[in-house]
mmCIF file of the C-alpha atoms, coordinates in Angstrom:
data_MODEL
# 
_entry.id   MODEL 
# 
loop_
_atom_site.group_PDB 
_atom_site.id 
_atom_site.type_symbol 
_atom_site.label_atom_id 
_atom_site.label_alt_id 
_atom_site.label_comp_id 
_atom_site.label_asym_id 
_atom_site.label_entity_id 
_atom_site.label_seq_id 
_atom_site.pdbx_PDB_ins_code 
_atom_site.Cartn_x 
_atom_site.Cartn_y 
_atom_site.Cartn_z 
_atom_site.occupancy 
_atom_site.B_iso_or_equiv 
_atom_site.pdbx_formal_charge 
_atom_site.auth_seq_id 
_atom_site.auth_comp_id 
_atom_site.auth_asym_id 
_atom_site.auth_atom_id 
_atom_site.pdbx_PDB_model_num 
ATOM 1   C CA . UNK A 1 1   ? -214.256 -170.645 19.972  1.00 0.00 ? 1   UNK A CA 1 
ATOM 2   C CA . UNK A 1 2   ? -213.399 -167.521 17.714  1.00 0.00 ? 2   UNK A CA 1 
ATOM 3   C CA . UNK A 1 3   ? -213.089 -167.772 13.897  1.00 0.00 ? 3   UNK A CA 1 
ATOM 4   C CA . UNK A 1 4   ? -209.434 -168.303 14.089  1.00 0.00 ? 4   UNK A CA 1 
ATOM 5   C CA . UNK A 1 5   ? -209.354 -170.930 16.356  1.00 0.00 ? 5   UNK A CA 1 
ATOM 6   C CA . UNK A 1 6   ? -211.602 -173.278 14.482  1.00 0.00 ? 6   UNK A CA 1 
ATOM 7   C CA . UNK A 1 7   ? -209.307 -175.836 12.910  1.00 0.00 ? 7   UNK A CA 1 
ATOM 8   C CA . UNK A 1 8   ? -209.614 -178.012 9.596   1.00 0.00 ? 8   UNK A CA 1 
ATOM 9   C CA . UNK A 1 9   ? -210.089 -180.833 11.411  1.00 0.00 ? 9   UNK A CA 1 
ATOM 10  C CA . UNK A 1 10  ? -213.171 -179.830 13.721  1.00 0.00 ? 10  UNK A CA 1 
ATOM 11  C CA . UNK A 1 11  ? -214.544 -178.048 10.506  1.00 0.00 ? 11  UNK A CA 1 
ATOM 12  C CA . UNK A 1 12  ? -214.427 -181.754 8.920   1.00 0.00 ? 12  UNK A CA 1 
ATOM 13  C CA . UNK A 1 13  ? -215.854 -182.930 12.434  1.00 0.00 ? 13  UNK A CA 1 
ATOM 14  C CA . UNK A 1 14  ? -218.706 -181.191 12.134  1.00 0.00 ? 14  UNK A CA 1 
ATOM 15  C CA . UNK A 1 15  ? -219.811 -180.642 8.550   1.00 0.00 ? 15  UNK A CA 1 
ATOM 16  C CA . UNK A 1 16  ? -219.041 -181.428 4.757   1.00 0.00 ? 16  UNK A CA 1 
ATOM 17  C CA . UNK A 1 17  ? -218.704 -179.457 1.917   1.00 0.00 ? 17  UNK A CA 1 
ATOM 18  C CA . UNK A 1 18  ? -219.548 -180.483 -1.527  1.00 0.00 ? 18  UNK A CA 1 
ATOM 19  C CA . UNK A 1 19  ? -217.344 -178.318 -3.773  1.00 0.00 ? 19  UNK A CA 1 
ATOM 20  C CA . UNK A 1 20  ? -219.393 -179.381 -7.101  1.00 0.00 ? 20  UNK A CA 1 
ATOM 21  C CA . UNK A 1 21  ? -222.630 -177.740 -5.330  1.00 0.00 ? 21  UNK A CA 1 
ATOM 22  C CA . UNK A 1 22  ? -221.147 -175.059 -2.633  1.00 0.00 ? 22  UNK A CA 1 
ATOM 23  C CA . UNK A 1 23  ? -223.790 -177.154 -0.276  1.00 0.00 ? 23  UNK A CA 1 
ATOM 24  C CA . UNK A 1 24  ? -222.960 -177.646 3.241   1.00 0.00 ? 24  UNK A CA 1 
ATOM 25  C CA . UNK A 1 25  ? -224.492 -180.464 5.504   1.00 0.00 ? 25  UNK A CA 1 
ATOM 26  C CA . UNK A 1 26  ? -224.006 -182.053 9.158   1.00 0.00 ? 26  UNK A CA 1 
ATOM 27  C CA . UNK A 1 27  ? -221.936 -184.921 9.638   1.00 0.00 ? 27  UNK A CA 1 
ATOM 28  C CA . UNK A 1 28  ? -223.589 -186.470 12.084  1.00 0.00 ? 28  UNK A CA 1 
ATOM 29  C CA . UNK A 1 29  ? -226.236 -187.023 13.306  1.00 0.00 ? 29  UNK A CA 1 
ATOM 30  C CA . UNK A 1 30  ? -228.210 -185.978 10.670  1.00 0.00 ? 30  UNK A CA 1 
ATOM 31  C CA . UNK A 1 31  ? -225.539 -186.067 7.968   1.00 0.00 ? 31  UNK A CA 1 
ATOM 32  C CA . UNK A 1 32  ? -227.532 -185.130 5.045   1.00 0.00 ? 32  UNK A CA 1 
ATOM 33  C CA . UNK A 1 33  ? -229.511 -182.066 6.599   1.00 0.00 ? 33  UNK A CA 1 
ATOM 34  C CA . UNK A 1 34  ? -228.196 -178.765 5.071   1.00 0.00 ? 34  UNK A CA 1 
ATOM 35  C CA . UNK A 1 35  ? -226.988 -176.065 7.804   1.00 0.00 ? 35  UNK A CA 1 
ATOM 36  C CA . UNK A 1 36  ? -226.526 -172.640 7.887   1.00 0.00 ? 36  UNK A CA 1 
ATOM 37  C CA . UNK A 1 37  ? -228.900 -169.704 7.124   1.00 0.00 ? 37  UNK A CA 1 
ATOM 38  C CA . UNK A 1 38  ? -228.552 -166.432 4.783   1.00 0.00 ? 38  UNK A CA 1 
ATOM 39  C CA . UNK A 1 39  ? -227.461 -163.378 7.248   1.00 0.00 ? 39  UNK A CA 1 
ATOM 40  C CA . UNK A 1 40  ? -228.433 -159.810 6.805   1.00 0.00 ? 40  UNK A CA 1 
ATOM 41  C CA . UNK A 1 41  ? -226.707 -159.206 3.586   1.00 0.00 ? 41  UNK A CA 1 
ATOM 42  C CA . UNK A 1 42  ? -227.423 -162.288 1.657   1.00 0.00 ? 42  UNK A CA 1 
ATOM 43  C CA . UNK A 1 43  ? -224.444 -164.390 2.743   1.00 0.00 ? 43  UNK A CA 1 
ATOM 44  C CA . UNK A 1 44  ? -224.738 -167.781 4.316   1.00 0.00 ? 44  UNK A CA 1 
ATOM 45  C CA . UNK A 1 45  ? -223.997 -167.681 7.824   1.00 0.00 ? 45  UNK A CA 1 
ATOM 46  C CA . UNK A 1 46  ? -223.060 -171.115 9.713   1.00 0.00 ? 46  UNK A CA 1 
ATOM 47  C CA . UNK A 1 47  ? -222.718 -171.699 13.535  1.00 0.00 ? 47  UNK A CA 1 
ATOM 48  C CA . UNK A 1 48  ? -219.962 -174.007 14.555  1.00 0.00 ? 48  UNK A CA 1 
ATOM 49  C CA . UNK A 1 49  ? -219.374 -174.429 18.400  1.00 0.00 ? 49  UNK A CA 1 
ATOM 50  C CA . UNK A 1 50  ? -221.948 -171.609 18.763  1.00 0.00 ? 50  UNK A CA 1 
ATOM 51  C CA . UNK A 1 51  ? -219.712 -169.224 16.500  1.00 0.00 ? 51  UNK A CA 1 
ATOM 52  C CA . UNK A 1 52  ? -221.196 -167.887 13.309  1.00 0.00 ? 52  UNK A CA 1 
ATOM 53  C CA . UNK A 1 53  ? -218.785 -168.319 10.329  1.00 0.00 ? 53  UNK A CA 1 
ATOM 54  C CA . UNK A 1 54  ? -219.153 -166.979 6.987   1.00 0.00 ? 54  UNK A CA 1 
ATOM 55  C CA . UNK A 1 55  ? -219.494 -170.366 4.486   1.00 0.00 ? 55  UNK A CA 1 
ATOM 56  C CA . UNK A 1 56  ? -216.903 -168.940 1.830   1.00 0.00 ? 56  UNK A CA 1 
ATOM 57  C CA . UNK A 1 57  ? -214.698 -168.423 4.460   1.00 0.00 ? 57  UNK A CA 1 
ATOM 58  C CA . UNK A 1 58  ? -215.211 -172.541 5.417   1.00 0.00 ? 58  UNK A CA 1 
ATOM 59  C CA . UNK A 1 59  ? -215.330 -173.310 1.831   1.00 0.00 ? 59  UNK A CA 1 
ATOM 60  C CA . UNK A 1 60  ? -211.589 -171.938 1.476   1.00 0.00 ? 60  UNK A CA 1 
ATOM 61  C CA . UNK A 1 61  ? -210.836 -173.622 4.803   1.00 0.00 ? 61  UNK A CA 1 
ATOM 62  C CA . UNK A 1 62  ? -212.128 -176.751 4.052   1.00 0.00 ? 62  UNK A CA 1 
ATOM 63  C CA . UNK A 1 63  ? -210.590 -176.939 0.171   1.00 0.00 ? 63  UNK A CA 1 
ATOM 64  C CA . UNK A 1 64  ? -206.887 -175.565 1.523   1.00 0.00 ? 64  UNK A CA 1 
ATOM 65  C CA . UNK A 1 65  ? -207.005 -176.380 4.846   1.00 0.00 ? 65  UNK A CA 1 
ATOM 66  C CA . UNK A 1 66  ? -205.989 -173.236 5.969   1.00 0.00 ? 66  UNK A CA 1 
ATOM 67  C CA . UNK A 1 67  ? -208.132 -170.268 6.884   1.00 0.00 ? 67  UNK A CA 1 
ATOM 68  C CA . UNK A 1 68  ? -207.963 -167.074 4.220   1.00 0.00 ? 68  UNK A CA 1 
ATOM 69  C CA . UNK A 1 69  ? -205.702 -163.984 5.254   1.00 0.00 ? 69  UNK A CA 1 
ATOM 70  C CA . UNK A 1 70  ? -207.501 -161.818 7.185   1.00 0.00 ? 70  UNK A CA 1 
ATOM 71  C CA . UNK A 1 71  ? -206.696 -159.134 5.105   1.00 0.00 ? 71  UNK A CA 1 
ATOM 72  C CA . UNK A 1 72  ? -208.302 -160.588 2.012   1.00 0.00 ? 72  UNK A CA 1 
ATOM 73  C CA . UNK A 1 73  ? -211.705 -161.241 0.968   1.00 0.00 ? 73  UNK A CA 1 
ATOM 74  C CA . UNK A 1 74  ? -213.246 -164.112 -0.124  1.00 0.00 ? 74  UNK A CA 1 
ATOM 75  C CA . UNK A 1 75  ? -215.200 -162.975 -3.373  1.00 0.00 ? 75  UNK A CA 1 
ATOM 76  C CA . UNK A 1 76  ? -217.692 -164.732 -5.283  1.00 0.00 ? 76  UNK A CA 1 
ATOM 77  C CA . UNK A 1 77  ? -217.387 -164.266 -9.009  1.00 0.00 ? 77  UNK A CA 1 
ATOM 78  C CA . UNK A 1 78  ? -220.765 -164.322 -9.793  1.00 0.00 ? 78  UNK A CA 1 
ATOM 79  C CA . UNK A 1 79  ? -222.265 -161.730 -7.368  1.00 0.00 ? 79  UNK A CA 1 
ATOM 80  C CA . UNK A 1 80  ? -224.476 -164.408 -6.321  1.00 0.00 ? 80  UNK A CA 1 
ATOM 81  C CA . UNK A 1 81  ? -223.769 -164.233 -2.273  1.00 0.00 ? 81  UNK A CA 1 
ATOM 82  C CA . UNK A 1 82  ? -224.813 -167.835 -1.440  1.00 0.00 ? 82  UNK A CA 1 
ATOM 83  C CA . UNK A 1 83  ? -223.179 -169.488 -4.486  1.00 0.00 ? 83  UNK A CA 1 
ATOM 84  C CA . UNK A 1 84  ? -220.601 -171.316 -2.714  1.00 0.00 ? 84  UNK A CA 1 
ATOM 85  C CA . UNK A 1 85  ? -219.469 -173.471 -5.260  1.00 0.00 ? 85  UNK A CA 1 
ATOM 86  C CA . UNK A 1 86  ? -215.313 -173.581 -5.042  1.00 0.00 ? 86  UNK A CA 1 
ATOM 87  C CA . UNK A 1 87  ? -215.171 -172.664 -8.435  1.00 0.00 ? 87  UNK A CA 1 
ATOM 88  C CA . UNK A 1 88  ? -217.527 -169.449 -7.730  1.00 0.00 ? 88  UNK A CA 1 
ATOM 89  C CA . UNK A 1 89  ? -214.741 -168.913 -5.045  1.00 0.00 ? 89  UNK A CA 1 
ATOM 90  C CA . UNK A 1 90  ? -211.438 -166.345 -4.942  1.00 0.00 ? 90  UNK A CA 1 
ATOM 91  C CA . UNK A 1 91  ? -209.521 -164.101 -2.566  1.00 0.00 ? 91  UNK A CA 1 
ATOM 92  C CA . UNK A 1 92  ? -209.393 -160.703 -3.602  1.00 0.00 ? 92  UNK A CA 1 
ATOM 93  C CA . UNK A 1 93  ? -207.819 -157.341 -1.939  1.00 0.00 ? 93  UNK A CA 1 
ATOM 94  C CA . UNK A 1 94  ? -210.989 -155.018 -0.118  1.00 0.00 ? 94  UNK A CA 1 
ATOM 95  C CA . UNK A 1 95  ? -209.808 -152.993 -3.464  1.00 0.00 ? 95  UNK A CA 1 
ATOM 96  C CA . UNK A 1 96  ? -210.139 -155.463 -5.869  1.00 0.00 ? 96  UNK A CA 1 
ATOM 97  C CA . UNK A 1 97  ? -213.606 -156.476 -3.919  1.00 0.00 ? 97  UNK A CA 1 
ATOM 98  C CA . UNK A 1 98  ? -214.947 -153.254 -4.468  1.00 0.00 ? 98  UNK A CA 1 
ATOM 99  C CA . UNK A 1 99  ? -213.543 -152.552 -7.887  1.00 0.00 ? 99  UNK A CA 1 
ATOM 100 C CA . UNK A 1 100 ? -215.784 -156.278 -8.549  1.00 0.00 ? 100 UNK A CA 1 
ATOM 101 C CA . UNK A 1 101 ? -219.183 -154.698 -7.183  1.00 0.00 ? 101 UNK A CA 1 
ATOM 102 C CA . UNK A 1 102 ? -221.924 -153.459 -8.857  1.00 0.00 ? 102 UNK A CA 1 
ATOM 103 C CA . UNK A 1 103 ? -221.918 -149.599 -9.009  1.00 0.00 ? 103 UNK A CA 1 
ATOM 104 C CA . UNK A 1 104 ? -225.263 -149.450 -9.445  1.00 0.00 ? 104 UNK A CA 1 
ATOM 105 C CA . UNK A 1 105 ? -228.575 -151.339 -10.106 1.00 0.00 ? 105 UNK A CA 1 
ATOM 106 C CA . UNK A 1 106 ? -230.321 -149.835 -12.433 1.00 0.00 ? 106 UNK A CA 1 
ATOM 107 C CA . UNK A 1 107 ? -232.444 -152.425 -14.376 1.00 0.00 ? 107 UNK A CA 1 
ATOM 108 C CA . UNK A 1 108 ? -231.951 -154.172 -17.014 1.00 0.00 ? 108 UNK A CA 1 
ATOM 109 C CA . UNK A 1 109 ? -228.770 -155.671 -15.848 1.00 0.00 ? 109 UNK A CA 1 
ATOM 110 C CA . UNK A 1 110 ? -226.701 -156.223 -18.353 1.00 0.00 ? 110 UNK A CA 1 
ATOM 111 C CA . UNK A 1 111 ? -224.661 -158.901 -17.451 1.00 0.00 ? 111 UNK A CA 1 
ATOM 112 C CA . UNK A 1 112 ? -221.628 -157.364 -18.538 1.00 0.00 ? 112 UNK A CA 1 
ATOM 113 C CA . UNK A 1 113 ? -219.376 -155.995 -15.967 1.00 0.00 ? 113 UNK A CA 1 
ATOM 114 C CA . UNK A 1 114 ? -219.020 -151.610 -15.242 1.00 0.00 ? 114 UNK A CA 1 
ATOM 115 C CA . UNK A 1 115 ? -222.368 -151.155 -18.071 1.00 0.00 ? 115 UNK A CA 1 
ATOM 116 C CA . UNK A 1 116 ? -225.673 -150.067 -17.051 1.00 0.00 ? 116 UNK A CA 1 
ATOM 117 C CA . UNK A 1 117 ? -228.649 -149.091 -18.873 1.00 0.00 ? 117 UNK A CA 1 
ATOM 118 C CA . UNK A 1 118 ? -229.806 -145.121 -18.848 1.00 0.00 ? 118 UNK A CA 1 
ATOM 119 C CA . UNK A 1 119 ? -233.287 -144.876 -19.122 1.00 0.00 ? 119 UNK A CA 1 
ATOM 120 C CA . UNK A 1 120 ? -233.529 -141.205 -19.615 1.00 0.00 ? 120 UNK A CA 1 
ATOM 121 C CA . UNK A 1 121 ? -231.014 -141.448 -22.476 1.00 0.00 ? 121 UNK A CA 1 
ATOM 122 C CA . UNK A 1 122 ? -232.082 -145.051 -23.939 1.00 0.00 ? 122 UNK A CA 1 
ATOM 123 C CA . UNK A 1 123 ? -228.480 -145.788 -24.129 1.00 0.00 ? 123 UNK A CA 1 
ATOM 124 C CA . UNK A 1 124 ? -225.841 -148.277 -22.366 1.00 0.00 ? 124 UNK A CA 1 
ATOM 125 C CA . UNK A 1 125 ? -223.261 -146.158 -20.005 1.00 0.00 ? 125 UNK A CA 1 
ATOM 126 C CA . UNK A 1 126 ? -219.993 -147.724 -19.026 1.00 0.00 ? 126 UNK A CA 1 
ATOM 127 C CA . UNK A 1 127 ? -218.988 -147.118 -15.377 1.00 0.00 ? 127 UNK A CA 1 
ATOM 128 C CA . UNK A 1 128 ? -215.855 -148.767 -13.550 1.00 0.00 ? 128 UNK A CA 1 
ATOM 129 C CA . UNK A 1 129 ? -215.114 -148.281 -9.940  1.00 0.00 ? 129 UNK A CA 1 
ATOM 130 C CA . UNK A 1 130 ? -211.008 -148.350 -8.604  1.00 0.00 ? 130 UNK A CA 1 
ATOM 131 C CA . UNK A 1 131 ? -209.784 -146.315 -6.398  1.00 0.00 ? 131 UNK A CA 1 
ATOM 132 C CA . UNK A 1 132 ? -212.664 -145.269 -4.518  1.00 0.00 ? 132 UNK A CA 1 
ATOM 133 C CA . UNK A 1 133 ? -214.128 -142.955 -7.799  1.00 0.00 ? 133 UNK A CA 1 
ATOM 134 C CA . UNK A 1 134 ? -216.240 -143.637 -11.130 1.00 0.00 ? 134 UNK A CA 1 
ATOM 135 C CA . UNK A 1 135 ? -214.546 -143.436 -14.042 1.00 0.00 ? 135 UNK A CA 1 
ATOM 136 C CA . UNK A 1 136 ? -216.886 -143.253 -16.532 1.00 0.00 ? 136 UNK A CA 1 
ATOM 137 C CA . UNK A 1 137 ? -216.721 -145.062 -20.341 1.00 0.00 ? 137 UNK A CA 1 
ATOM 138 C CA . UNK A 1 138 ? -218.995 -142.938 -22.278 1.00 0.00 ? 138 UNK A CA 1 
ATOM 139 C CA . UNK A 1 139 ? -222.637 -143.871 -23.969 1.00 0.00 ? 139 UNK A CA 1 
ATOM 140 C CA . UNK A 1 140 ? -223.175 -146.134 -26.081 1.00 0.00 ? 140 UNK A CA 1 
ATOM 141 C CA . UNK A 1 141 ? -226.156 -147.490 -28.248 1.00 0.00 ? 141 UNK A CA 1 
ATOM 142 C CA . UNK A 1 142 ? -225.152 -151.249 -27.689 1.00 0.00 ? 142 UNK A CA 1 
ATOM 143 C CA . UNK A 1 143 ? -224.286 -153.613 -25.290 1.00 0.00 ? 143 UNK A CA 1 
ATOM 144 C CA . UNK A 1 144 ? -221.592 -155.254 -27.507 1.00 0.00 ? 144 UNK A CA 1 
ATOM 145 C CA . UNK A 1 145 ? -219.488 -151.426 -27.784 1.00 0.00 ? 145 UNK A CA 1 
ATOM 146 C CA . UNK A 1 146 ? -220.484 -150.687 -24.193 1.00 0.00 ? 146 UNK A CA 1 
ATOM 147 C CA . UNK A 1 147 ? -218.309 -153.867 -23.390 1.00 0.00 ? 147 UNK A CA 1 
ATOM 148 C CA . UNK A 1 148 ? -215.841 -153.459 -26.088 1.00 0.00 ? 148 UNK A CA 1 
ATOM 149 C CA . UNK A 1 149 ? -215.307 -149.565 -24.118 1.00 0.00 ? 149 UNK A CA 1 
ATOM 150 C CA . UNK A 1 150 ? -215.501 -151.105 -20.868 1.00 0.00 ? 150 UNK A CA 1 
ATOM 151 C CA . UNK A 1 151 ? -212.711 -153.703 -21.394 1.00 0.00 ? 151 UNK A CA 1 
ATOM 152 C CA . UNK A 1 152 ? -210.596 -150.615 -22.724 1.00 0.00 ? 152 UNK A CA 1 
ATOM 153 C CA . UNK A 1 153 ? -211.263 -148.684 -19.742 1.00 0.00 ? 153 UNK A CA 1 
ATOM 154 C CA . UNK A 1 154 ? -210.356 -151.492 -17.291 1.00 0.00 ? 154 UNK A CA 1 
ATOM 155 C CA . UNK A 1 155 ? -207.413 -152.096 -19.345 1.00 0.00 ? 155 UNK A CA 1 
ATOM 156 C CA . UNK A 1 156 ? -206.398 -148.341 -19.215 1.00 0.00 ? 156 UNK A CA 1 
ATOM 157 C CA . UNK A 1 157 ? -206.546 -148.018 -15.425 1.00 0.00 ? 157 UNK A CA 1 
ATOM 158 C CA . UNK A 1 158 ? -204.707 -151.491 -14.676 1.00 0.00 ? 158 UNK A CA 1 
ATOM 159 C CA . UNK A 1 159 ? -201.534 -149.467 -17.138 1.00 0.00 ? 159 UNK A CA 1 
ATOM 160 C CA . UNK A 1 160 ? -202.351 -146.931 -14.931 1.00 0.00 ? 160 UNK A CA 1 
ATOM 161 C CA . UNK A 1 161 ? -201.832 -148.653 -12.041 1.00 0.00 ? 161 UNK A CA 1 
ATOM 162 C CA . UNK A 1 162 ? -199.170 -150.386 -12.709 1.00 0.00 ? 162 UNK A CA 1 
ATOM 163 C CA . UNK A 1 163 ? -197.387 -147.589 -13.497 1.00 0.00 ? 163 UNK A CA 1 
# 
């Protein structure tokens, strides 16, 4: 069975999905053993009819009941790869996708998306990535004006965009 032709129906067959946690578990026999196990990249991987399926991709299945446009990508908004709570959940463009990633990981994280810390200058450098290049922000001595110049940049290249 390929990824397509799994239905919403034999998805709900076989396991449940607790929106509230992002956990999935078997429906029977077993029903409250957890399945699936993190692939390569971080993601949790689940086999259904001996087909491996991506579990955002079953989360947005099982919530809509319809599988996600091939074309889009299901994203997690908090970079955390297994967090498969629905609410953790969107579809976004490859483009959008990427422009969501992490440039780089240069500790500390900031927690602020696009600004990383520079060791060699002791400051916080804003970084945003659309359209496959770096546009950079500037340097900046805090985090709170390395986010107030990143949220200006973003801003400037959606007018861009749009234009």
């Amino acid at each position: 069975m390929k990824t397509r032709e799994l239905t919403y129906e034999r998805l709900k067959e076989k396991i449940h999905y607790d929106p509230e946690t992002g956990k999935f578990t078997r429906t029977w026999p077993d029903h409250n053993r957890k399945v699936g196990r993190l692939d390569k990249d971080g993601y949790l991987a689940i086999a259904i009819d001996r087909v491996k399926h991506r579990a955002g991709r079953l989360a947005w299945l099982y919530m809509t009941g319809e599988h996600p446009d091939e074309s889009m990508h299901v994203d997690h908004i908090n970079r955390i790869r297994d967090d498969n709570r629905w609410k953790n959940l969107r579809l976004l463009t490859p483009e959008d996708n990427r422009a969501h990633r992490v440039v780089t990981r240069k500790p500390p994280a900031s927690g602020v998306t696009g600004v990383y810390w520079d060791g060699r200058k002791n400051k916080w450098v804003v970084q945003i990535f659309r359209n496959r290049k770096v546009h950079y922000g500037g340097y900046h001595s805090t985090i709170d004006a390395a986010a107030v110049a990143a949220d200006e940049l973003r801003t400037t290249l959606d007018q861009q965009a749009a234009a």
